[in-house]
PDB file of N, CA, C, O and CB in Angstrom:
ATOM      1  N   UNK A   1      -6.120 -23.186  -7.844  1.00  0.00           N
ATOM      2  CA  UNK A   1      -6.187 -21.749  -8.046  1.00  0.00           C
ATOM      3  C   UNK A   1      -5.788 -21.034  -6.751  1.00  0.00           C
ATOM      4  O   UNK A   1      -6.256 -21.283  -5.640  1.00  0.00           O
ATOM      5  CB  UNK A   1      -7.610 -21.323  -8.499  1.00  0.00           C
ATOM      6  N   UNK A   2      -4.749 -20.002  -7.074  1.00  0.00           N
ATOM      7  CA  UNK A   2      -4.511 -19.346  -5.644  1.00  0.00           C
ATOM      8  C   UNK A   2      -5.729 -18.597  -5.308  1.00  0.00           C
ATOM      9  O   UNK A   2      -6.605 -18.107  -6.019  1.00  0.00           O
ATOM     10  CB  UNK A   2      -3.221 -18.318  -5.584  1.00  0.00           C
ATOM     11  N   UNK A   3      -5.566 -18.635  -4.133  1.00  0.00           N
ATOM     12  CA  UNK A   3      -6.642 -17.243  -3.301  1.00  0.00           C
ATOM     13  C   UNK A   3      -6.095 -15.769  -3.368  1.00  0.00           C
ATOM     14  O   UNK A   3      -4.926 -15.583  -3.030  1.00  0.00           O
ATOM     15  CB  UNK A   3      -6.779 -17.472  -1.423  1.00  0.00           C
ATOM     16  N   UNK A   4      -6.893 -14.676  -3.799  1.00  0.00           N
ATOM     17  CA  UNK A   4      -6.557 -13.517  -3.183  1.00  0.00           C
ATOM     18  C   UNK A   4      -6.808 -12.943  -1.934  1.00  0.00           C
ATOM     19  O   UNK A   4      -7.895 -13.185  -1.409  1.00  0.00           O
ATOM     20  CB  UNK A   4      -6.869 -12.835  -3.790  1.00  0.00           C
ATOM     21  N   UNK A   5      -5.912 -12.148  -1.300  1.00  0.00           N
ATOM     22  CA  UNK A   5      -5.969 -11.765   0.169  1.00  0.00           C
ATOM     23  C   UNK A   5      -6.177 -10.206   0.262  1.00  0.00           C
ATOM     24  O   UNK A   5      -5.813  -9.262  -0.438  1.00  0.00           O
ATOM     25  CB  UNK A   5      -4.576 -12.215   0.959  1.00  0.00           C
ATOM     26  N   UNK A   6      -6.627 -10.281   0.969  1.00  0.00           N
ATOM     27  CA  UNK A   6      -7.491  -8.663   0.970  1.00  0.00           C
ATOM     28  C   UNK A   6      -5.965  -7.607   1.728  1.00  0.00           C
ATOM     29  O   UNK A   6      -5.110  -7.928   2.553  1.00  0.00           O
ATOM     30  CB  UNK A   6      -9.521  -8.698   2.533  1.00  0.00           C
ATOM     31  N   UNK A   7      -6.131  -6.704   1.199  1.00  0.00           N
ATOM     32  CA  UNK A   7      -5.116  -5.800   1.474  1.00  0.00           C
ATOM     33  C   UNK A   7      -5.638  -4.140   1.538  1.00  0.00           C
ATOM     34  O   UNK A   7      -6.547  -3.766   0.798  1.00  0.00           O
ATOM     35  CB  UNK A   7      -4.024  -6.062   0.338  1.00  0.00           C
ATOM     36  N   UNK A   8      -5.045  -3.314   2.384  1.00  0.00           N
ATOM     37  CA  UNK A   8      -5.471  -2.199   2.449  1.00  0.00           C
ATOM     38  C   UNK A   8      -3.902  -1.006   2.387  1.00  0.00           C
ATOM     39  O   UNK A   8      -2.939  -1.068   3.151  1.00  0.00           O
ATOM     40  CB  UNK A   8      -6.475  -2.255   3.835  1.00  0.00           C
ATOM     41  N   UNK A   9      -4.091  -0.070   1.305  1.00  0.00           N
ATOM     42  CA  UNK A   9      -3.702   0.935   1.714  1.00  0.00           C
ATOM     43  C   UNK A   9      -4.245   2.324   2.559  1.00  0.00           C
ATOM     44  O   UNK A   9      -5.091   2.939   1.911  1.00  0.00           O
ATOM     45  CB  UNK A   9      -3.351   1.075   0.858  1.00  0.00           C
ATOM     46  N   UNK A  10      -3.951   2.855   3.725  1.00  0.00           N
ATOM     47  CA  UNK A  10      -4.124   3.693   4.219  1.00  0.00           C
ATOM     48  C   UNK A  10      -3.277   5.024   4.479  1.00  0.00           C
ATOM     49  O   UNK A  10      -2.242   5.208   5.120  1.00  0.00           O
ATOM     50  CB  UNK A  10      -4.425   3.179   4.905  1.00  0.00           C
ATOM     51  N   UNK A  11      -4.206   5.995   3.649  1.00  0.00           N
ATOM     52  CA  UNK A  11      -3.403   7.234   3.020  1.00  0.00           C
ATOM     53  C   UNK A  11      -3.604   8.321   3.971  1.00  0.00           C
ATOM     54  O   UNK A  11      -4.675   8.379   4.575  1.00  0.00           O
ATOM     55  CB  UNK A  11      -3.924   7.722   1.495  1.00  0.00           C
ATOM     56  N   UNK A  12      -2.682   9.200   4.172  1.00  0.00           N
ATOM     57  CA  UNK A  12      -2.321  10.118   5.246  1.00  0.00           C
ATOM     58  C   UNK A  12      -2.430  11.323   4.642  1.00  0.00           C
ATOM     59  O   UNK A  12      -2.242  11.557   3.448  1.00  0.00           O
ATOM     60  CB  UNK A  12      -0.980   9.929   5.870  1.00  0.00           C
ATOM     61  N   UNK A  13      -2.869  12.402   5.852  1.00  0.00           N
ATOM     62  CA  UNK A  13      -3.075  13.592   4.927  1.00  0.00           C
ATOM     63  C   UNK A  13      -1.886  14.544   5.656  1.00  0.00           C
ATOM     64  O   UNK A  13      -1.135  14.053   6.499  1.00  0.00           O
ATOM     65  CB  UNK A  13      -4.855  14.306   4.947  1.00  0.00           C
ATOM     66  N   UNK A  14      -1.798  15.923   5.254  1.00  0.00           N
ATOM     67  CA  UNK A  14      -0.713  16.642   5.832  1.00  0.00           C
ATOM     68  C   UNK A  14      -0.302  16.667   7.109  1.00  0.00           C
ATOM     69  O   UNK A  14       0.839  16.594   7.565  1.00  0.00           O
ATOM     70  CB  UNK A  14      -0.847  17.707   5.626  1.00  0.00           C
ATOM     71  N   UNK A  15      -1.692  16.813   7.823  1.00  0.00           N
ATOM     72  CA  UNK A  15      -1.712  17.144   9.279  1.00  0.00           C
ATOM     73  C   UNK A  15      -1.194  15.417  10.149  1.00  0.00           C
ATOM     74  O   UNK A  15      -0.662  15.420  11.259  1.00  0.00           O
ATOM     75  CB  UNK A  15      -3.638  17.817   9.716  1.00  0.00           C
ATOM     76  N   UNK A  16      -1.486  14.126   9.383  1.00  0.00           N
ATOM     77  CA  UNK A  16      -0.684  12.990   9.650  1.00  0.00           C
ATOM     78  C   UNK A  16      -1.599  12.539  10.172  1.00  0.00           C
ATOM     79  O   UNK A  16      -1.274  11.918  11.184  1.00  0.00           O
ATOM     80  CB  UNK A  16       0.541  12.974  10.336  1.00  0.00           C
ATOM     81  N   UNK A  17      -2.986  12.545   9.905  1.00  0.00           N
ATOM     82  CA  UNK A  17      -4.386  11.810  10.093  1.00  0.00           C
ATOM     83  C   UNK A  17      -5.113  10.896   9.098  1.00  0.00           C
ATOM     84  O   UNK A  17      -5.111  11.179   7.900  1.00  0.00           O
ATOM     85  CB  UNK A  17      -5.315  12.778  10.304  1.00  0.00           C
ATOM     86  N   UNK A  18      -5.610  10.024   9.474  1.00  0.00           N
ATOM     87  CA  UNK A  18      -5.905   9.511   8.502  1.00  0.00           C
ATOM     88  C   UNK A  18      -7.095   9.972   7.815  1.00  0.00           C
ATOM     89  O   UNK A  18      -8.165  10.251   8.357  1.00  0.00           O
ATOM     90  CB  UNK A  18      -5.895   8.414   8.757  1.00  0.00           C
ATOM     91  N   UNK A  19      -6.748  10.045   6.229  1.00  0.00           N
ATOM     92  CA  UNK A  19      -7.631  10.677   5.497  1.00  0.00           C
ATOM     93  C   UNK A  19      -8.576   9.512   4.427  1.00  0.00           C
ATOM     94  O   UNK A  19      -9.655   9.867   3.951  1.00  0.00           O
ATOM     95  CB  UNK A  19      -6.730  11.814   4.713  1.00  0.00           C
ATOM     96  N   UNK A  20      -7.954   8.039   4.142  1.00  0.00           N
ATOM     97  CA  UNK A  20      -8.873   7.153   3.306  1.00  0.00           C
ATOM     98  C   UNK A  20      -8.388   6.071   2.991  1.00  0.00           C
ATOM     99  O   UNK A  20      -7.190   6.243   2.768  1.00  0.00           O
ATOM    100  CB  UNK A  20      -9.293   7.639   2.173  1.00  0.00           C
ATOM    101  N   UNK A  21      -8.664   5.099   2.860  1.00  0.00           N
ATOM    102  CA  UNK A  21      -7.980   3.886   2.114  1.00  0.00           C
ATOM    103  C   UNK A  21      -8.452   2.918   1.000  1.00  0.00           C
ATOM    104  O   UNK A  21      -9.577   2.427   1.094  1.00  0.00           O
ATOM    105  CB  UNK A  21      -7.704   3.071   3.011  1.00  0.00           C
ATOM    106  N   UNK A  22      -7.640   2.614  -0.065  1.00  0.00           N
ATOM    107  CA  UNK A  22      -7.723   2.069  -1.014  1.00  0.00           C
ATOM    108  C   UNK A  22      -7.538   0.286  -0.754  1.00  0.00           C
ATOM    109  O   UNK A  22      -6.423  -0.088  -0.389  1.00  0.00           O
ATOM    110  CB  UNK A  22      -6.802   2.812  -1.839  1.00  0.00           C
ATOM    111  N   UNK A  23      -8.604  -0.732  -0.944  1.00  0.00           N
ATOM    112  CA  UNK A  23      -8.597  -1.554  -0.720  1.00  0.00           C
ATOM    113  C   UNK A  23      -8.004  -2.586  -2.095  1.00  0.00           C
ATOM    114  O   UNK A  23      -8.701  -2.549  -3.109  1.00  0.00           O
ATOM    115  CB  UNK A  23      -9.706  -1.545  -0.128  1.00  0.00           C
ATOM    116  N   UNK A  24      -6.950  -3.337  -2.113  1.00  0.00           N
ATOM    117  CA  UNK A  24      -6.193  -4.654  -2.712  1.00  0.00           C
ATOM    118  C   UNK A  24      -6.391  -5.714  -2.564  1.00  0.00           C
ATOM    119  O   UNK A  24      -5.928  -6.308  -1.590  1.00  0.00           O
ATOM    120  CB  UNK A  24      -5.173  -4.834  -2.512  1.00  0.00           C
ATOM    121  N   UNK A  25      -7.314  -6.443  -3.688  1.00  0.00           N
ATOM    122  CA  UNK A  25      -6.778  -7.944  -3.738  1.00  0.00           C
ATOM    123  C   UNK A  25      -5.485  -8.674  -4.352  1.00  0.00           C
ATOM    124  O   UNK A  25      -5.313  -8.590  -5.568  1.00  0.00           O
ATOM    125  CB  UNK A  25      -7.689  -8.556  -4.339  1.00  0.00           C
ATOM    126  N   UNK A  26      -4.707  -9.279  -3.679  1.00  0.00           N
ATOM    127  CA  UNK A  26      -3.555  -9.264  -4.238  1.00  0.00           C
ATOM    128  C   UNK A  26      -3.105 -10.649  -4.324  1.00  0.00           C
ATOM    129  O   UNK A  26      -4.192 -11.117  -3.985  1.00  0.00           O
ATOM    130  CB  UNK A  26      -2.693  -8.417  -3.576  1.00  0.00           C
ATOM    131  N   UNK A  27      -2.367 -11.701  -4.506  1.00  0.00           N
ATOM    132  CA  UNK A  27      -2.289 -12.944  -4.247  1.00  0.00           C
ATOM    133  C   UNK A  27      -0.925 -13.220  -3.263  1.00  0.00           C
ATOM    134  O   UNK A  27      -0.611 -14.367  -2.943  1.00  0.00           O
ATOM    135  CB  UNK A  27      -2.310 -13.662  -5.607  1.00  0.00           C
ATOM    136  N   UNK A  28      -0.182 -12.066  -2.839  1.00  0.00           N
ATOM    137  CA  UNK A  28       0.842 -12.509  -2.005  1.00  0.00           C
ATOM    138  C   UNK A  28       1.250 -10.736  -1.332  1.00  0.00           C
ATOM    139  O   UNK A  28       0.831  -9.647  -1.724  1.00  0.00           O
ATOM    140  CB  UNK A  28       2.238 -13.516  -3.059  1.00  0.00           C
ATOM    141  N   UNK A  29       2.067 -11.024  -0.380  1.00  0.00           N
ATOM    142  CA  UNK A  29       2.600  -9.969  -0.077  1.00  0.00           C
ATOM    143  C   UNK A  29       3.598  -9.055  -0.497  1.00  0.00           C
ATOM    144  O   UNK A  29       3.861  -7.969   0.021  1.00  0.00           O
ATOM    145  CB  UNK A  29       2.782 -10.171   0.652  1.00  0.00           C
ATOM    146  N   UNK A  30       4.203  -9.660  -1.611  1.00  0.00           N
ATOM    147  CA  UNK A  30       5.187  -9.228  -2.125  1.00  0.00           C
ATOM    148  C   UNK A  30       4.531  -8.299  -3.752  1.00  0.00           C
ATOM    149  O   UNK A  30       4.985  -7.209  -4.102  1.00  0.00           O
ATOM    150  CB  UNK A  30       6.232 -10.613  -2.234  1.00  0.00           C
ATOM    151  N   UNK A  31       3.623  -8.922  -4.379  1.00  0.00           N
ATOM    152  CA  UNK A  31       2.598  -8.403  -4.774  1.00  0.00           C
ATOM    153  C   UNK A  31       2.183  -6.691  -4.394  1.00  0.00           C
ATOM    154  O   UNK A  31       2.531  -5.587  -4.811  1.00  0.00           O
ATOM    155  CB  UNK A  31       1.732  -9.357  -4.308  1.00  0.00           C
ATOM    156  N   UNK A  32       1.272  -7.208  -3.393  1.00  0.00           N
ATOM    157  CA  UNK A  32       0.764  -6.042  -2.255  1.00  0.00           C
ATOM    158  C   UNK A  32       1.906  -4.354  -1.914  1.00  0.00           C
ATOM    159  O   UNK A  32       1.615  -3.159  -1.884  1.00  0.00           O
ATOM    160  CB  UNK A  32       0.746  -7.149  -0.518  1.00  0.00           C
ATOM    161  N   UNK A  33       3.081  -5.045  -1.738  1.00  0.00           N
ATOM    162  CA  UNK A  33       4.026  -4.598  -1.377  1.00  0.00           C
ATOM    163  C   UNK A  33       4.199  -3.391  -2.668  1.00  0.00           C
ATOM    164  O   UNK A  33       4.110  -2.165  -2.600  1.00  0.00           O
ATOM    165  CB  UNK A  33       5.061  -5.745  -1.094  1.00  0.00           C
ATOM    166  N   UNK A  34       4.511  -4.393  -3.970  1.00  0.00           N
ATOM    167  CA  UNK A  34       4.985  -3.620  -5.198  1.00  0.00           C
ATOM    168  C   UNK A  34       3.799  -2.683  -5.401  1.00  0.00           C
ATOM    169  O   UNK A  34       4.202  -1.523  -5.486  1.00  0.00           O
ATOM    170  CB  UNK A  34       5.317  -4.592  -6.580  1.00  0.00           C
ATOM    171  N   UNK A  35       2.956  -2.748  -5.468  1.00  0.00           N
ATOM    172  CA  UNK A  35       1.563  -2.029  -5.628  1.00  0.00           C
ATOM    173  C   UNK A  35       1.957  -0.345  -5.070  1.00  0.00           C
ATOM    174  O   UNK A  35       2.065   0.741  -5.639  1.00  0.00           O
ATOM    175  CB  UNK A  35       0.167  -2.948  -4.488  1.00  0.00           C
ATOM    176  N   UNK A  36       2.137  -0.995  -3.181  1.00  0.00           N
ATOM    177  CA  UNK A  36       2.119   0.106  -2.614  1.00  0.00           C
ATOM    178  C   UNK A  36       3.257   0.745  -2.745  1.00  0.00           C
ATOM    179  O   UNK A  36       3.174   1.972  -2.694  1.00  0.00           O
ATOM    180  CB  UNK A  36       1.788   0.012  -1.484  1.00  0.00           C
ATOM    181  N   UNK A  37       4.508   0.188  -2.930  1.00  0.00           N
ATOM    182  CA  UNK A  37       5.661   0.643  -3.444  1.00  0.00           C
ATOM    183  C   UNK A  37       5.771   2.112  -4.514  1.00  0.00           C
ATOM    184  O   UNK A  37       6.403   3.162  -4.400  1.00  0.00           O
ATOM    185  CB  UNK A  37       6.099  -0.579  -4.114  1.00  0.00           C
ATOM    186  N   UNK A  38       4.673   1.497  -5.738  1.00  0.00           N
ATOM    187  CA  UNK A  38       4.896   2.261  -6.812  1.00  0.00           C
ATOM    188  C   UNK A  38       2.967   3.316  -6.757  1.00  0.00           C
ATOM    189  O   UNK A  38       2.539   3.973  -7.706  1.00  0.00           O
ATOM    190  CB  UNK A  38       5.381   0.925  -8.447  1.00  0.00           C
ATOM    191  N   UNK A  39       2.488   3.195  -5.870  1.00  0.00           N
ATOM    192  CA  UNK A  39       1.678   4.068  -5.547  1.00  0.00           C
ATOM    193  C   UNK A  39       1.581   5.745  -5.098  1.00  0.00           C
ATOM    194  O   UNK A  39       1.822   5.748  -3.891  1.00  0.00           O
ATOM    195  CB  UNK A  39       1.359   3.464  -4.864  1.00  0.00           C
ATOM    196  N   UNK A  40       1.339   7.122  -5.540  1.00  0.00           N
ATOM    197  CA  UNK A  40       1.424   8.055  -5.296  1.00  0.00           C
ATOM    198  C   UNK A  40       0.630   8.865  -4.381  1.00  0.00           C
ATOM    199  O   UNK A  40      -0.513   9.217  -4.672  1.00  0.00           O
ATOM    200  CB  UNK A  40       1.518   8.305  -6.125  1.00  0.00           C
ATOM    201  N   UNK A  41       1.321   9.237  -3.048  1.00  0.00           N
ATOM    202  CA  UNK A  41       0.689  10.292  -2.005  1.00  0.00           C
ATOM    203  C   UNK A  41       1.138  10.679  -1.739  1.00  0.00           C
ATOM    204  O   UNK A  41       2.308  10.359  -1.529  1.00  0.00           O
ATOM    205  CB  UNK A  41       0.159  10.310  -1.137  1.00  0.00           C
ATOM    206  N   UNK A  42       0.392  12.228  -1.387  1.00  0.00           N
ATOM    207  CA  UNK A  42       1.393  13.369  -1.189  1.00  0.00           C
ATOM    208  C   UNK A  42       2.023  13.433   0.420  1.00  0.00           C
ATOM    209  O   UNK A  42       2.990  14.100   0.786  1.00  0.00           O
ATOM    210  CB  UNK A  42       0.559  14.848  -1.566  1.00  0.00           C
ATOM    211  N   UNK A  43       1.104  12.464   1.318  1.00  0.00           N
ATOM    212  CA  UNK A  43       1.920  12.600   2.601  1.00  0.00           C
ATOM    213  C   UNK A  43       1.910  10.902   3.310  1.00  0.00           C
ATOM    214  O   UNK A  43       1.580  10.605   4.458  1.00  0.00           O
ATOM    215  CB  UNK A  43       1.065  13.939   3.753  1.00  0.00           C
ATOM    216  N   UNK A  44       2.353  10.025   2.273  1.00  0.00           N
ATOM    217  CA  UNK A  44       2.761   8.816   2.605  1.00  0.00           C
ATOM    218  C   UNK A  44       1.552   8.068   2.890  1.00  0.00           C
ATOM    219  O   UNK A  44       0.531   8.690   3.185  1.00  0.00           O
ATOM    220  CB  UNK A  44       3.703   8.836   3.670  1.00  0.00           C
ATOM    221  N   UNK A  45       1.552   6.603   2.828  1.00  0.00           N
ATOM    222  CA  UNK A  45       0.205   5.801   3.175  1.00  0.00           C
ATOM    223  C   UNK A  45       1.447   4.772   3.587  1.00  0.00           C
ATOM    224  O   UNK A  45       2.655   4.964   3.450  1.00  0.00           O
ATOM    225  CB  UNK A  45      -1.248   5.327   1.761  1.00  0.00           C
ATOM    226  N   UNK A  46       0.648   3.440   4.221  1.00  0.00           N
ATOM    227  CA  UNK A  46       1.166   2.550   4.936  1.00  0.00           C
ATOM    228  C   UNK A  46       0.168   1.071   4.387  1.00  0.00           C
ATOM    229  O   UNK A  46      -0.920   1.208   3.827  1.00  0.00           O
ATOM    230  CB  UNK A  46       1.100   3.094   6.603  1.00  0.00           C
ATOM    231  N   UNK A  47       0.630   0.070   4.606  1.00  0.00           N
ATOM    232  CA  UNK A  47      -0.160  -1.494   3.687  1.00  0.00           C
ATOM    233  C   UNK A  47       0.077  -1.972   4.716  1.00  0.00           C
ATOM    234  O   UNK A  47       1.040  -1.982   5.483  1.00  0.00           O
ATOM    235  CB  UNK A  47       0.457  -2.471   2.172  1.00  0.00           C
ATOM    236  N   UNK A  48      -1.255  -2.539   4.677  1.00  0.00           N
ATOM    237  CA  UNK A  48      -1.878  -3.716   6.127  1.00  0.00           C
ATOM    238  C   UNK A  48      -2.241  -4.604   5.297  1.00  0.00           C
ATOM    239  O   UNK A  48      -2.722  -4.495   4.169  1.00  0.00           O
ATOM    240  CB  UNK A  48      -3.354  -3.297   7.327  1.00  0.00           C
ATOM    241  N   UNK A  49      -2.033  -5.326   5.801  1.00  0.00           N
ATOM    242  CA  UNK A  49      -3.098  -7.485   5.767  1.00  0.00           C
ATOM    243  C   UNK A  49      -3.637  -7.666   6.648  1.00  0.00           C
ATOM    244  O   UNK A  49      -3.083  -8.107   7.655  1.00  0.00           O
ATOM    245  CB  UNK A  49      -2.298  -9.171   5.837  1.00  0.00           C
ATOM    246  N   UNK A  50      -5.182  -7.333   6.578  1.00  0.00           N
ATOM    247  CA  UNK A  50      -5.647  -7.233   7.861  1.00  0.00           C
ATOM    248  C   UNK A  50      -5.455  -6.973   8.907  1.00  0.00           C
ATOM    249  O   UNK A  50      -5.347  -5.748   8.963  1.00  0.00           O
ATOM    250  CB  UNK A  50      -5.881  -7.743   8.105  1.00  0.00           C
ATOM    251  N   UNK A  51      -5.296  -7.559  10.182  1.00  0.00           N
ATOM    252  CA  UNK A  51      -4.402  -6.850  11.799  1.00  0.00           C
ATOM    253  C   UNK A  51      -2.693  -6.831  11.102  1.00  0.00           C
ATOM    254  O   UNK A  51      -1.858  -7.023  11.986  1.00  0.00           O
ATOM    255  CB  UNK A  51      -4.513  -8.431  13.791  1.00  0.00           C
ATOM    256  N   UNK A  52      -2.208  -6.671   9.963  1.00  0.00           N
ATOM    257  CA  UNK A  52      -1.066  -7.150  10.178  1.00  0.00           C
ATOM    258  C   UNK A  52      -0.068  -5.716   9.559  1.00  0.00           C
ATOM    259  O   UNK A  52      -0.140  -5.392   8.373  1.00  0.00           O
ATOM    260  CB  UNK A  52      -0.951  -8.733   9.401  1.00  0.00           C
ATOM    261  N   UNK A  53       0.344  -5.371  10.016  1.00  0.00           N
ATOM    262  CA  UNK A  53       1.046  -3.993   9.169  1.00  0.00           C
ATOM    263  C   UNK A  53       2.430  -4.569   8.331  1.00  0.00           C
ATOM    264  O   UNK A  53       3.358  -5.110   8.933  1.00  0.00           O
ATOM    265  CB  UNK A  53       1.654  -2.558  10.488  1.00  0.00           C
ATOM    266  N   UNK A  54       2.420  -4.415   7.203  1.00  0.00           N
ATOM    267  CA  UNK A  54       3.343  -4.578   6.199  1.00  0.00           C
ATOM    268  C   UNK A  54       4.482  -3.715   5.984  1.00  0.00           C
ATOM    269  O   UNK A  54       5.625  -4.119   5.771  1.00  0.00           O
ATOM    270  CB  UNK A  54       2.727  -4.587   5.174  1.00  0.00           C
ATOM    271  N   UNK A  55       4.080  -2.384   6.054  1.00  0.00           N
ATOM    272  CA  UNK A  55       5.076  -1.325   5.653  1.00  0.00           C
ATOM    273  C   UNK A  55       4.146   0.019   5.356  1.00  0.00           C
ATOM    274  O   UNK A  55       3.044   0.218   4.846  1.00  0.00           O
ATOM    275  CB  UNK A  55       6.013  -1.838   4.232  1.00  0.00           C
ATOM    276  N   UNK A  56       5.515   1.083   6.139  1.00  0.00           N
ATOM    277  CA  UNK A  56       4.936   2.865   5.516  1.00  0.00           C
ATOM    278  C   UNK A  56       5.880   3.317   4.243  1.00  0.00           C
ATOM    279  O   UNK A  56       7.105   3.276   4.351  1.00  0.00           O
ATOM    280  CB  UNK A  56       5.255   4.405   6.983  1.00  0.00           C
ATOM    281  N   UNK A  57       5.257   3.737   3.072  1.00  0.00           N
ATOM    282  CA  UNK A  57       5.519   4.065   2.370  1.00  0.00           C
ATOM    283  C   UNK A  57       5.379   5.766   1.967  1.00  0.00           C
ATOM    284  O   UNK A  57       4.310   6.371   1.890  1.00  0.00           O
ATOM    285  CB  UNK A  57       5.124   3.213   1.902  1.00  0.00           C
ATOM    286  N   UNK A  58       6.725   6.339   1.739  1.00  0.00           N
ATOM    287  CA  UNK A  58       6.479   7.537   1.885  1.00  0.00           C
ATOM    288  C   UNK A  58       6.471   8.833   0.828  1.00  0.00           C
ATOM    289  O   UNK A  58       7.173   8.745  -0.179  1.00  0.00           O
ATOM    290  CB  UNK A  58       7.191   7.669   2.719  1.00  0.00           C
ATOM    291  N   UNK A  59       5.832   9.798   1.012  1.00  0.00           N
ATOM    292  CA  UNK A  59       4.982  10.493  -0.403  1.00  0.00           C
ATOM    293  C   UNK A  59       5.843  10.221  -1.557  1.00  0.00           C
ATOM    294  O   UNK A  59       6.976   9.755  -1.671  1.00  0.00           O
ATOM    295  CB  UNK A  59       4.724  12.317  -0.368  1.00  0.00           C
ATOM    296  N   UNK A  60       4.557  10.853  -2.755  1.00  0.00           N
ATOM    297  CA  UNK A  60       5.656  10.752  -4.153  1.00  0.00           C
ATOM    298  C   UNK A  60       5.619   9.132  -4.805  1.00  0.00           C
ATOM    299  O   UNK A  60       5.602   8.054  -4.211  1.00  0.00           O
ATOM    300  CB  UNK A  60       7.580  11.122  -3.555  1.00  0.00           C
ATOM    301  N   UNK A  61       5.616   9.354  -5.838  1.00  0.00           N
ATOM    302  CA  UNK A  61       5.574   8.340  -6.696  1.00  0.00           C
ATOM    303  C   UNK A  61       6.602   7.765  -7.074  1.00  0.00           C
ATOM    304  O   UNK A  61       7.356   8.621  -7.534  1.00  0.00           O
ATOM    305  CB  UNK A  61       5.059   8.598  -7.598  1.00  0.00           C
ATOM    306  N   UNK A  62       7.118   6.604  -7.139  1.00  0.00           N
ATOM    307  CA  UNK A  62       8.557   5.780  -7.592  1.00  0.00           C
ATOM    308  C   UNK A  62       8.350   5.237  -8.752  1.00  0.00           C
ATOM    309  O   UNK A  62       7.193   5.096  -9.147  1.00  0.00           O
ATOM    310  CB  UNK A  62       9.072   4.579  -6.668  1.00  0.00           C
ATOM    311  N   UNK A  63       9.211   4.913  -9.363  1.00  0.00           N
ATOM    312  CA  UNK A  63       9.451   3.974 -10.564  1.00  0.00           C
ATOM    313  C   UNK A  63       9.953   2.707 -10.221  1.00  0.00           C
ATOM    314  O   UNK A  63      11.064   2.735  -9.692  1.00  0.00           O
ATOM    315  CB  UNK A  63      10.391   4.525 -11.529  1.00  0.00           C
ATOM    316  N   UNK A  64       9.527   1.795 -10.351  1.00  0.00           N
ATOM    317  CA  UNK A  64       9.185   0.294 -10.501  1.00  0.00           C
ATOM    318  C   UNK A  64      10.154  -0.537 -11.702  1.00  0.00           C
ATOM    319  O   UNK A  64       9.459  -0.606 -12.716  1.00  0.00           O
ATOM    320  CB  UNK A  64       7.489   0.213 -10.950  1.00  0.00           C
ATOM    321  N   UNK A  65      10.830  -0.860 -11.820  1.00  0.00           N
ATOM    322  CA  UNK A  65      11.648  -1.382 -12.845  1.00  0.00           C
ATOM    323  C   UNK A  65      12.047  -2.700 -12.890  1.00  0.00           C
ATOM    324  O   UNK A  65      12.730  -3.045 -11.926  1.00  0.00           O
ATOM    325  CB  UNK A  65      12.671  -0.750 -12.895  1.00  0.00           C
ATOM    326  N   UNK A  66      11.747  -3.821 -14.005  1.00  0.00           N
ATOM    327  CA  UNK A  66      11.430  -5.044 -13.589  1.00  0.00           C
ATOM    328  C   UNK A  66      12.554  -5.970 -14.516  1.00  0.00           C
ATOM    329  O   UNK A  66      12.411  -6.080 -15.733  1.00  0.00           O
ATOM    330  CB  UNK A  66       9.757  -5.341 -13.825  1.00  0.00           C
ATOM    331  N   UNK A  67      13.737  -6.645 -13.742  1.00  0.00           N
ATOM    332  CA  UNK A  67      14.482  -6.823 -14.457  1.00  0.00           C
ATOM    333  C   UNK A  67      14.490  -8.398 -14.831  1.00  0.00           C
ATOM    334  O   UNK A  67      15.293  -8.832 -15.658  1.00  0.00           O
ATOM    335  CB  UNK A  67      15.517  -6.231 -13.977  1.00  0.00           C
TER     336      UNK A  67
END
């Protein structure tokens, strides 16, 4: 059985402070990634793996399309 790995989004508010984060169990990073990919904020959030920064993702919601 795989393990899930703890993941965090951390969401930004106008002023570019941090305002909260939504915590992910996910089973890979690529996973994690799509999550935060297709996730909606109005002034961008960013995905960590613990000490590890993944990517900033920026406001607004995307569409996800799975071919």
């Amino acid at each position: 059985m795989d393990a899930m790995t703890d993941y965090a989004l951390y969401v930004f508010g106008a002023d570019g402070d941090f305002e909260g984060l939504v915590e992910l169990d996910c089973l890979s990073d690529g996973e994690a990634m799509r999550i935060a990919f297709g996730a909606e904020s109005p002034f961008g959030h960013e995905l960590w793996r613990g000490d590890s920064f993944l990517g900033w993702f920026g406001a607004g919601a995307r569409s996800l399309s799975e071919d």
